[in-house]
N, C-alpha and C positions, 0 to 999 in steps of 0.2 A: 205375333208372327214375325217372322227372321225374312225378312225382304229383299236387301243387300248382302254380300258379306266381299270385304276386300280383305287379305289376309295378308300380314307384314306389320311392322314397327308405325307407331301413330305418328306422322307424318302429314305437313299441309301437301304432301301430292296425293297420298291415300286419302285422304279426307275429299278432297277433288274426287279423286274416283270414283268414290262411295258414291258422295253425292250426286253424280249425273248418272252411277248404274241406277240408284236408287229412280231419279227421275224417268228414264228410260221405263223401269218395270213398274210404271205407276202409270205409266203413262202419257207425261208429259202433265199431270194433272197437280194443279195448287193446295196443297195441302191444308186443313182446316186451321192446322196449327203446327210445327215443327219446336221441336225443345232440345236442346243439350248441356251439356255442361259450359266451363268457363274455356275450353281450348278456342283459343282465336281463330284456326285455320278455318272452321266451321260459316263463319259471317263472309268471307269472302269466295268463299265456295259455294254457298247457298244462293247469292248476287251472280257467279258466273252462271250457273245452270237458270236460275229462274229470271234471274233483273230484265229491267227492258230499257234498250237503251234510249238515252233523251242527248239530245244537241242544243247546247246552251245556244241561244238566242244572240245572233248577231249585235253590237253593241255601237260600228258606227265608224268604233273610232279605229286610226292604224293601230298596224302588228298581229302579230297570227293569232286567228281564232282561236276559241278554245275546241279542244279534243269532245267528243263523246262521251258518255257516261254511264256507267249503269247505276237502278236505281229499283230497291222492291216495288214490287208489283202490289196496290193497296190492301189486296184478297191475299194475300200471305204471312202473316201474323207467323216472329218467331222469337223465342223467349229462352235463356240461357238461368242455371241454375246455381248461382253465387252460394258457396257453402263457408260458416263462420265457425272454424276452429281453436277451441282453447286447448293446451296440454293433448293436442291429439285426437281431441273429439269434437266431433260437429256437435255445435251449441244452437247454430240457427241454421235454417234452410232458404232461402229468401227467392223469387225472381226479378232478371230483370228483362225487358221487354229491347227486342233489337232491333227490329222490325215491326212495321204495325203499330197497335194503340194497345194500352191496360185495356180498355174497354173490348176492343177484340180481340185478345188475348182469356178474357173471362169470361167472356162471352163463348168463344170456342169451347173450354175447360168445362161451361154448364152444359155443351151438348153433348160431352164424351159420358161413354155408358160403363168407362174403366176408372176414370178417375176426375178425381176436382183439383189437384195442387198439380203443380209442376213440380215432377224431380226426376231422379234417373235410376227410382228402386225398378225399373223394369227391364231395365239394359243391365242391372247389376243381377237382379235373379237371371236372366238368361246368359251370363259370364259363370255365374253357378251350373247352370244344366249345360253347359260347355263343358268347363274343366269335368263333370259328371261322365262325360259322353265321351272326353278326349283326354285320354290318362298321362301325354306329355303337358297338358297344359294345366297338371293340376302342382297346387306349390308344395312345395319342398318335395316333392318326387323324387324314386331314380330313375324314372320315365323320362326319355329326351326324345327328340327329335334328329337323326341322323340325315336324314336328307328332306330339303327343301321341299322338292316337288312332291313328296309324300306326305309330308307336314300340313302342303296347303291343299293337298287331295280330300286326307282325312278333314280339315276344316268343312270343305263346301260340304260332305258327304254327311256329318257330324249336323252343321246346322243348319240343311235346307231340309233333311229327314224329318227333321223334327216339325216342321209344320203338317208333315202327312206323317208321320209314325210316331208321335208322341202324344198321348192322348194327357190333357193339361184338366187336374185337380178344378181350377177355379172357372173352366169353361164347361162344364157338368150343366145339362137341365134336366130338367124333368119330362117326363113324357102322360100322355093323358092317362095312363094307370097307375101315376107318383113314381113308376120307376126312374132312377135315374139314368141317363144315357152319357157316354163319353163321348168327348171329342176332342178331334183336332186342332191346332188353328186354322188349317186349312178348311175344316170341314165349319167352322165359326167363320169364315168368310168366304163360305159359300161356292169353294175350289173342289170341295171332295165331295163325298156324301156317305164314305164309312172310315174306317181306320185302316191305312193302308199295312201291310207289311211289308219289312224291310224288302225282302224281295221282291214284292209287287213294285215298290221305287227304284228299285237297281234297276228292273230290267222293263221298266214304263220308258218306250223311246222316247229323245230329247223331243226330235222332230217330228212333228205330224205328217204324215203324207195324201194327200188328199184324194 
């Protein structure tokens, strides 16, 4: 499921952004486990939105205290995905652990119902059903992007559809007669309960009115 999306150049201010939309539509809620690649901006961004701040302990002696600090919170376990390239090609996949323990880091990875390893094939197939869905973002195109503000229209429209109008191959079950059933991600997390169309989500209003 496509959760956040900030649209523009990968940047430690977008990366900021992400991160606290992301936390805002989550809830404010600690994640079992968080992963990404090797970009730095990500560990300081992850500290602003979740950290908690600690006040280092008076010491006695003169001259000014020390400042505040932020510091992960121990239920947050976050791990970055170091990749080892010869001539071009990834030869190893490795993690390493930024936040938290290995121990809760594996321990996280044996409760997921998607996966055991830490990597980033899941953000790299959904950068696939991206450029699929959004014909300026596919490479070597003569598709471009002429204006901005339609650029990042098409973005949100492109990948928040997708959790209600894309019905995803490997979230298939079964139903009590062996048929198989499609679904959504949305409808895999329990937001829908059929497959929307595109126009049922155009014109499903933002806002509730009670």
């Amino acid at each position: 499921m496509v959760v956040s999306v900030v649209p523009g150049k990968r940047t430690a201010e977008n990366v900021e952004k992400l991160v606290h939309d992301f936390k805002t539509r989550t809830g404010s809620r600690p994640m079992n486990l968080m992963t990404s690649d090797e970009y730095p901006a990500y560990k300081p961004a992850i500290l602003d939105a979740y950290g908690q701040e600690v006040g280092p302990p008076r010491t006695g002696k003169p001259g000014r205290p020390k400042a505040p600090y932020q510091v992960a919170p121990p239920g947050l376990p976050y791990a970055t995905v170091p990749k080892t390239r010869e001539k071009g090609r990834v030869v190893k996949v490795d993690f390493r652990v930024v936040f938290g323990t290995v121990v809760g880091v594996r321990a996280a990875l044996a409760q997921s119902v998607v996966s055991r390893a830490i990597n980033t094939a899941f953000i790299e197939r959904q950068n696939g059903t991206d450029r699929n869905r959004n014909a300026p973002k596919v490479r070597k195109s003569y598709c471009f992007s002429k204006n901005w503000d339609v650029h990042e229209a098409v973005t949100y429209c492109t990948l928040y559809s997708y959790n209600f109008c894309w019905s995803v191959r490997t979230l298939r079950v079964r139903d009590t007669d062996g048929q198989g059933r499609q679904r959504t991600p949305a409808m895999a997390a329990g937001l829908a309960d059929h497959l929307w169309t595109l126009s049922e989500w155009l014109t499903f209003p933002g806002v509730q009115r009670k």
